[in-house]
ZADO-1210 file (C-alpha; in nm, 4 decimals, padded with zeros to 6 digits):
<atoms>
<atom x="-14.2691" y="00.6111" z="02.5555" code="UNK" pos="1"/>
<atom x="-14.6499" y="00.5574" z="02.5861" code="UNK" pos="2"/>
<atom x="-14.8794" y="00.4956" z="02.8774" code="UNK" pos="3"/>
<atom x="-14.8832" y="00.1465" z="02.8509" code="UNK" pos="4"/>
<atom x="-14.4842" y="00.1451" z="02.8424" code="UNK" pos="5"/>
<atom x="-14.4140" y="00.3968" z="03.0927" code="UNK" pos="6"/>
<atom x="-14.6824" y="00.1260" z="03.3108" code="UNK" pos="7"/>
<atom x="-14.4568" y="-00.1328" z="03.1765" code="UNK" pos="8"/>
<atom x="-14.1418" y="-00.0095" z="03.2837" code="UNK" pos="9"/>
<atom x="-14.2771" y="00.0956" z="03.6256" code="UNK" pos="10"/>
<atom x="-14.3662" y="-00.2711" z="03.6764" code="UNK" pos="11"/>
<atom x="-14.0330" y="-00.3946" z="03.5938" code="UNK" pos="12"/>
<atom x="-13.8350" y="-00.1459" z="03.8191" code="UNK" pos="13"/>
<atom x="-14.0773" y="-00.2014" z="04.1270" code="UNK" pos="14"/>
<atom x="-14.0002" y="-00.5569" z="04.0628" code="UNK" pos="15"/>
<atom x="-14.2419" y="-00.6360" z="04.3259" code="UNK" pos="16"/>
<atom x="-14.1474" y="-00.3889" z="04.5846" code="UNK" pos="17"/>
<atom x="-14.4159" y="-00.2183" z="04.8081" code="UNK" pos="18"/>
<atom x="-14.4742" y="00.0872" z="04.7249" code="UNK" pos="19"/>
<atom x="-14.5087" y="00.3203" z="05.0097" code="UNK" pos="20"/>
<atom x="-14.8132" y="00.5780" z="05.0317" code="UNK" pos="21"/>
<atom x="-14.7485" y="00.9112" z="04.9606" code="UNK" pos="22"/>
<atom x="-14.9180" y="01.1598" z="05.2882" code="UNK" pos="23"/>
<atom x="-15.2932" y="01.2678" z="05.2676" code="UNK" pos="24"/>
<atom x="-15.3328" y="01.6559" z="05.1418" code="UNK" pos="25"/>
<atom x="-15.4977" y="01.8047" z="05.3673" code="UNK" pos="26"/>
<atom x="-15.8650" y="01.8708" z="05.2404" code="UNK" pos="27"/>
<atom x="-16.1010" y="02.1022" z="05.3784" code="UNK" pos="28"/>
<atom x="-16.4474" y="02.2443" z="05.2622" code="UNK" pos="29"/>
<atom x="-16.4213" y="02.6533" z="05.1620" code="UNK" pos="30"/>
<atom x="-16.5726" y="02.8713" z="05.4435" code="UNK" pos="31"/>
<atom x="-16.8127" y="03.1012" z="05.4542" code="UNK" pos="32"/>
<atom x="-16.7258" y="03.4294" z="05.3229" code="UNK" pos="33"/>
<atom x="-16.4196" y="03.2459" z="05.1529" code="UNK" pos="34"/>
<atom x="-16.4108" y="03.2482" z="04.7421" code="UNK" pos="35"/>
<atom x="-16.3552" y="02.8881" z="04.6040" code="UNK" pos="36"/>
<atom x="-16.0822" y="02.8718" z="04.3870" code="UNK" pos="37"/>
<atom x="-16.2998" y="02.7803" z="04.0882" code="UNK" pos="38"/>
<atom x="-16.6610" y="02.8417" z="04.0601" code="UNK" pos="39"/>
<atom x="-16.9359" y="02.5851" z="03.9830" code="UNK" pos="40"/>
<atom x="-17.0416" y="02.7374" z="03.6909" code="UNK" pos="41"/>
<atom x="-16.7031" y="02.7425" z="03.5322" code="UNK" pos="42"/>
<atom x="-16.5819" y="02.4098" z="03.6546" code="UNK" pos="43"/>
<atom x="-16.9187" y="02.2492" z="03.4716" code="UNK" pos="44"/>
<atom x="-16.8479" y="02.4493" z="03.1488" code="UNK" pos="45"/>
<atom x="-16.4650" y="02.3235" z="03.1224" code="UNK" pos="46"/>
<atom x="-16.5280" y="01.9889" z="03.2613" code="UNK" pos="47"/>
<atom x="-16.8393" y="01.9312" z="03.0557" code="UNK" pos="48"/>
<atom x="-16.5441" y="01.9345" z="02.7411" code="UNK" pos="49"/>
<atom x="-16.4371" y="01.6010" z="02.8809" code="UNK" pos="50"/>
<atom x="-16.6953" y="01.3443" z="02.6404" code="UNK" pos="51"/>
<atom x="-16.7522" y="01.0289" z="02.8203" code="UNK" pos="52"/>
<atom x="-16.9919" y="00.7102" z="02.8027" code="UNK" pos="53"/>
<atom x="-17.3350" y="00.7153" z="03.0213" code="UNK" pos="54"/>
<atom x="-17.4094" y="00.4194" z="03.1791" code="UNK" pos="55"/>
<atom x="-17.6981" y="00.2768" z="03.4136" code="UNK" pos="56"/>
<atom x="-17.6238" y="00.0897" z="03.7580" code="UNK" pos="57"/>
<atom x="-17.8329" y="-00.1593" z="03.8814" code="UNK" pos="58"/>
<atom x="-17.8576" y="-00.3186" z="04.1778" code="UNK" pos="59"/>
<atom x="-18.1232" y="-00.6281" z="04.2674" code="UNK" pos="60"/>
<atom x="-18.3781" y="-00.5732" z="04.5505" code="UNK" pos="61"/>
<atom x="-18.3105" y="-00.6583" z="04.8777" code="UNK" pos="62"/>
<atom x="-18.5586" y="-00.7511" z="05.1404" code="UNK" pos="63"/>
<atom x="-18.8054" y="-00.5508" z="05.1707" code="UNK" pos="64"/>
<atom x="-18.7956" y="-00.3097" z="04.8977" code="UNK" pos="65"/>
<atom x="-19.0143" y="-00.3094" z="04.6326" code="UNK" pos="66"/>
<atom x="-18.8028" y="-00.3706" z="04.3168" code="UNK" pos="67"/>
<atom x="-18.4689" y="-00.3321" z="04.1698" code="UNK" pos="68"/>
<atom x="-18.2957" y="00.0097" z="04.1967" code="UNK" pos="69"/>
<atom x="-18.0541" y="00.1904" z="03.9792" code="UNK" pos="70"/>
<atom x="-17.9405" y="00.5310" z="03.8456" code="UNK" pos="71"/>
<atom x="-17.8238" y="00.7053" z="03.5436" code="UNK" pos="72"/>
<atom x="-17.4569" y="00.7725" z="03.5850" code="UNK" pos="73"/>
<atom x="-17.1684" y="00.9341" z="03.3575" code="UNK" pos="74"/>
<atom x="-16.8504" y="00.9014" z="03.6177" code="UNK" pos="75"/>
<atom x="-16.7688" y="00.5668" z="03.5243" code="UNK" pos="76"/>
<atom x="-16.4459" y="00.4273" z="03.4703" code="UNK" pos="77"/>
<atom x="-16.2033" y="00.1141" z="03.4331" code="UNK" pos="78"/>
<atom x="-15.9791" y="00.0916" z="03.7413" code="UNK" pos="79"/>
<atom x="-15.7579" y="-00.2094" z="03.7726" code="UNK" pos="80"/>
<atom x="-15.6661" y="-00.5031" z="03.5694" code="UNK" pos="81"/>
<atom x="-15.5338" y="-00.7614" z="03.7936" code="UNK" pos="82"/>
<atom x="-15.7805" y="-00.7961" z="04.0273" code="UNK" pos="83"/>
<atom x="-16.0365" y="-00.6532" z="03.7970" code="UNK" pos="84"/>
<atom x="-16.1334" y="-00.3537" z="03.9010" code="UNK" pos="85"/>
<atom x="-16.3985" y="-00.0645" z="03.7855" code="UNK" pos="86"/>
<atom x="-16.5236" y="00.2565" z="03.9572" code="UNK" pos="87"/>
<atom x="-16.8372" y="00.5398" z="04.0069" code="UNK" pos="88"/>
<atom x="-16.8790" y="00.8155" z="04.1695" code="UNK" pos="89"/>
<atom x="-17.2258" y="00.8929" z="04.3056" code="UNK" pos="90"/>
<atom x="-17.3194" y="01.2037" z="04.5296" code="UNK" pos="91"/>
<atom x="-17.3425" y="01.1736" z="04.9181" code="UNK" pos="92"/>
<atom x="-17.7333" y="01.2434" z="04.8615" code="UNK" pos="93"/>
<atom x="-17.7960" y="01.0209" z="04.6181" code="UNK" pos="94"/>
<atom x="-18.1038" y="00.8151" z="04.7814" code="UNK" pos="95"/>
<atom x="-18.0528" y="00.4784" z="04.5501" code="UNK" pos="96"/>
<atom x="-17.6773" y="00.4356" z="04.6899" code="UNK" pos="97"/>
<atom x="-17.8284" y="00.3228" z="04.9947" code="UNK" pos="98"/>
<atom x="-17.9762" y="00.0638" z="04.7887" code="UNK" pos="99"/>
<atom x="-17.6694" y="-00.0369" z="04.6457" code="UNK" pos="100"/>
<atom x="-17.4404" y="-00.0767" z="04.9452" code="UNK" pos="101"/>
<atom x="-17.7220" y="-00.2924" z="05.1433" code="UNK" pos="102"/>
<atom x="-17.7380" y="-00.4982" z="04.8332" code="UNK" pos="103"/>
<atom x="-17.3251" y="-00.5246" z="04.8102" code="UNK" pos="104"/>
<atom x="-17.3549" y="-00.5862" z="04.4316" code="UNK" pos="105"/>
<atom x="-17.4167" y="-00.3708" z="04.0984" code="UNK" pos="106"/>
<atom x="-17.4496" y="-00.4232" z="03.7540" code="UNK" pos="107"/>
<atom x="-17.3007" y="-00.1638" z="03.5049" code="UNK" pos="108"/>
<atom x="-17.5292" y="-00.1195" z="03.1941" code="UNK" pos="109"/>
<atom x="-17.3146" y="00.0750" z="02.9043" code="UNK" pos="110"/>
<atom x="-17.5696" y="00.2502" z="02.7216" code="UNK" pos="111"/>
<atom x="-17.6107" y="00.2139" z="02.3429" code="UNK" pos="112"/>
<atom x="-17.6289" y="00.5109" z="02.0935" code="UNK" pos="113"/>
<atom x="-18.0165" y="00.4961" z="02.0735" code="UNK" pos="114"/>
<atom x="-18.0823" y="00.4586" z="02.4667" code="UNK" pos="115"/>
<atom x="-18.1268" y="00.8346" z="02.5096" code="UNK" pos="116"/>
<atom x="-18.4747" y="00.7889" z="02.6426" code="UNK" pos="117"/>
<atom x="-18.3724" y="00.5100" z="02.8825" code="UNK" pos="118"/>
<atom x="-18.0744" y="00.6982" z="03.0075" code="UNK" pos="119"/>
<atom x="-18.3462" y="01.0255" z="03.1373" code="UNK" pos="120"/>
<atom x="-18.5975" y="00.7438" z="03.2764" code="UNK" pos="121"/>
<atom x="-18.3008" y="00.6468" z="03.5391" code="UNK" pos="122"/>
<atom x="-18.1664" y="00.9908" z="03.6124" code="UNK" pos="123"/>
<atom x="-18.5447" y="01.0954" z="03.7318" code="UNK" pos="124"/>
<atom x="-18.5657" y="01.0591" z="04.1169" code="UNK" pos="125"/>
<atom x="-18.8717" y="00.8878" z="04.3131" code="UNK" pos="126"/>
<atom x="-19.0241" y="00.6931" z="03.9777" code="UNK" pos="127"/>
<atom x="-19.0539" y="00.3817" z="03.9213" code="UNK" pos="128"/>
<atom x="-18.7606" y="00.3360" z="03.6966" code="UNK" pos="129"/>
<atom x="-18.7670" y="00.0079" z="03.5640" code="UNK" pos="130"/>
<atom x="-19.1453" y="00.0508" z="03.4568" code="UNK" pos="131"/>
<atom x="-19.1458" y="-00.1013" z="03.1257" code="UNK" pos="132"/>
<atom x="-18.7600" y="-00.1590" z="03.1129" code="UNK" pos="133"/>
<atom x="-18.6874" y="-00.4918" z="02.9968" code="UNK" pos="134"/>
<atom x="-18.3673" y="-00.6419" z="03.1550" code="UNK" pos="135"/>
<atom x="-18.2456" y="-01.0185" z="03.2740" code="UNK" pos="136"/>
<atom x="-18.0813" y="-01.1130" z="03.5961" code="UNK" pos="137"/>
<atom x="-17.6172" y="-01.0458" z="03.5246" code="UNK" pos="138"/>
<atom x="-17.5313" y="-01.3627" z="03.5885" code="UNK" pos="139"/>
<atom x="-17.3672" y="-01.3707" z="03.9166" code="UNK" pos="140"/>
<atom x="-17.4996" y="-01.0749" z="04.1340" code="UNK" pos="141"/>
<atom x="-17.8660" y="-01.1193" z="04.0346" code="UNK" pos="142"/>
<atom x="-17.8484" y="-00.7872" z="03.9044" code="UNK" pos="143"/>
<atom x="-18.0675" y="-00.5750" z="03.6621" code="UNK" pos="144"/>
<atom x="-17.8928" y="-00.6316" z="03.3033" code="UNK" pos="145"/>
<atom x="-18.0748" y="-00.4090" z="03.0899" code="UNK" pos="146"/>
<atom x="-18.1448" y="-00.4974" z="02.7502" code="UNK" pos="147"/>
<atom x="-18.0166" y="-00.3517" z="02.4548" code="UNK" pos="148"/>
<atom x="-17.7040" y="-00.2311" z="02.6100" code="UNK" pos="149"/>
<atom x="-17.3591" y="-00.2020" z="02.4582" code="UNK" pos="150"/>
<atom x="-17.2071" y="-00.4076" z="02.7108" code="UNK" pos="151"/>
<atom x="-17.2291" y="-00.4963" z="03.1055" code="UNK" pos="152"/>
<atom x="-17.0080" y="-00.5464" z="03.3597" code="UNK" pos="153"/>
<atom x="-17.1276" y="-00.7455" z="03.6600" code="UNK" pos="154"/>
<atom x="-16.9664" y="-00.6318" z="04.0251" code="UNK" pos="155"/>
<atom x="-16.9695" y="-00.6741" z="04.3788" code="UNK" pos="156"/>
<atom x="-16.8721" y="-00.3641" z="04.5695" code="UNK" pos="157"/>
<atom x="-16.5403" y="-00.3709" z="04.6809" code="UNK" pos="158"/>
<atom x="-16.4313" y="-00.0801" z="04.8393" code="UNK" pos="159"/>
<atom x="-16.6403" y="00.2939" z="04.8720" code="UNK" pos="160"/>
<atom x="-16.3707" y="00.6298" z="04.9871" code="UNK" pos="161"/>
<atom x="-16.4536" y="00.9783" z="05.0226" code="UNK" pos="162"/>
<atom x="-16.4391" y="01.2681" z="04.7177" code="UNK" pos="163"/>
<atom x="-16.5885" y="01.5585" z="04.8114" code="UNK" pos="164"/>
<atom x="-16.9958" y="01.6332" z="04.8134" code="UNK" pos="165"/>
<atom x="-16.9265" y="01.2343" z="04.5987" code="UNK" pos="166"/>
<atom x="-16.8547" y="00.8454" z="04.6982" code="UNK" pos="167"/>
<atom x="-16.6214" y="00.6873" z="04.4731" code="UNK" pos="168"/>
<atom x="-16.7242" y="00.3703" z="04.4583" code="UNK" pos="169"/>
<atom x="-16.5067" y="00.0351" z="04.3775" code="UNK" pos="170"/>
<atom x="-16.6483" y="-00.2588" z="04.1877" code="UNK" pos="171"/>
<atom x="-16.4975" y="-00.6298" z="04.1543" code="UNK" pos="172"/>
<atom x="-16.5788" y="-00.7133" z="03.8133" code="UNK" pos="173"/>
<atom x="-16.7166" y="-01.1015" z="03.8454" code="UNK" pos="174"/>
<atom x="-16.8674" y="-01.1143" z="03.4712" code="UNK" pos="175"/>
<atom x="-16.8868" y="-00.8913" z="03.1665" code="UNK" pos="176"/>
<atom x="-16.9870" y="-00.9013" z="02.8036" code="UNK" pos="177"/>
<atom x="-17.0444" y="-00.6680" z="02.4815" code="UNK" pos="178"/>
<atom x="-17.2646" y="-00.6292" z="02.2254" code="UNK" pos="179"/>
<atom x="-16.9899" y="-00.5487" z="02.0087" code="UNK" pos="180"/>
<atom x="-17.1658" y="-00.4045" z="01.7151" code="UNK" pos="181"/>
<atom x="-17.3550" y="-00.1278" z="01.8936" code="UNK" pos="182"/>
<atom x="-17.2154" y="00.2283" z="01.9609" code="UNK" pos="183"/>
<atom x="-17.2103" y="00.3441" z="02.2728" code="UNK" pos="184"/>
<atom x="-17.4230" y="00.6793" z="02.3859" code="UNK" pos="185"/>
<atom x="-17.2193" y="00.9646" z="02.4554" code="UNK" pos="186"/>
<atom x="-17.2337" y="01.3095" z="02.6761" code="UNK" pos="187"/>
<atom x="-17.0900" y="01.5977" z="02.5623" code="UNK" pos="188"/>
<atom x="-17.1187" y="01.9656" z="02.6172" code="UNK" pos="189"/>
<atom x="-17.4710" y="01.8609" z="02.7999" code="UNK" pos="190"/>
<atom x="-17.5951" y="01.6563" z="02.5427" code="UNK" pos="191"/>
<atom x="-17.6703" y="01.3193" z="02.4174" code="UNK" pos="192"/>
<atom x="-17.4031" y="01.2465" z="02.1514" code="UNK" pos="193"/>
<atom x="-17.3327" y="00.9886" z="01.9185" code="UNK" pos="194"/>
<atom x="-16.9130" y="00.8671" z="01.7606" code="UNK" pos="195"/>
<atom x="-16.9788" y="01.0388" z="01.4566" code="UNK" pos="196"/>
<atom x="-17.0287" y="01.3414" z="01.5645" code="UNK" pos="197"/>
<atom x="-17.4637" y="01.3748" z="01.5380" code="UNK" pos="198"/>
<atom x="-17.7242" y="01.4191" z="01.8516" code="UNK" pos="199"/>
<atom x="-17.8231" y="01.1315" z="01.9931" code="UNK" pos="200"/>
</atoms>
């Protein structure tokens, strides 16, 4: 049985039934003097295995700031289908997240193969990041929808928890779209990749 049936069957047996939460582990930070179980380094090197998509969130400026804001980000993912749901994680010092949460909205922008350039222009702190970015308001959150992208998902923030020195961050998908022809960037071993298998 696949994923999709093992979710299937789940469903069915549930039948509707609340499920009840399983206990919080208890999570702590390591002390000083203490050895972390796994070390940075080596948590980067096996991680860093794991390809995934790099995207761009957006978020339109709210009063009083001077434009739009957004960052480069890798740790996105689908959540939920019904409601529609999609996540990120950004770190606790992230100084555009701020600009996010007063704005309540995002826009995810799913980099294209070629978009290399783009994707280092967002990841630089303090810069003027849109300078010379072309991009249209999403539809319904106003936000930055930058062009050229393989596809876009449009989002109000829905709920933010707690991971570590991270936010995970919750998205209600109001709008999306795809290219559809265009590959998506990749990152991989810490590098720009492309699907079949070249440097992006």
């Amino acid at each position: 049985m696949g994923h999709a049936g093992a979710a299937a069957f789940a469903v069915r047996y549930l039948g509707g039934r609340p499920v009840e939460a399983l206990p919080r582990p208890e999570l702590r930070c390591v002390r000083d003097g203490e050895r972390a179980p796994v070390g940075q380094t080596e948590f980067r090197r096996v991680l860093g295995d794991f390809a995934s998509g790099v995207t761009v969130i957006t978020a339109p400026a709210t009063g009083g700031e001077p434009g739009p804001a957004g960052f480069a980000c890798q740790s996105f993912s689908s959540l939920s289908l019904e409601p529609p749901l999609v996540c990120f994680m950004v770190g606790r010092t992230s100084t555009t997240w701020p600009r996010i949460a007063r704005a309540g909205v995002f826009c995810v922008n799913v980099l294209s193969a070629g978009q290399h350039e783009l994707c280092r222009a967002f990841a630089v702190s303090g810069a003027d990041k849109f300078a010379g970015v072309a991009y249209d308001p999403a539809p319904v959150s106003g936000s930055p929808r930058l062009a050229g992208a393989a596809a876009w998902i449009d989002c109000a923030v829905h709920a933010v928890h707690t991971g570590g020195d991270h936010l995970v961050v919750v998205g209600r998908v109001a709008a999306l779209d795809a290219d559809g022809t265009a590959e998506p960037l990749l990152f991989h071993r810490g590098r720009f990749a492309r699907l079949d298998g070249g440097r992006a």
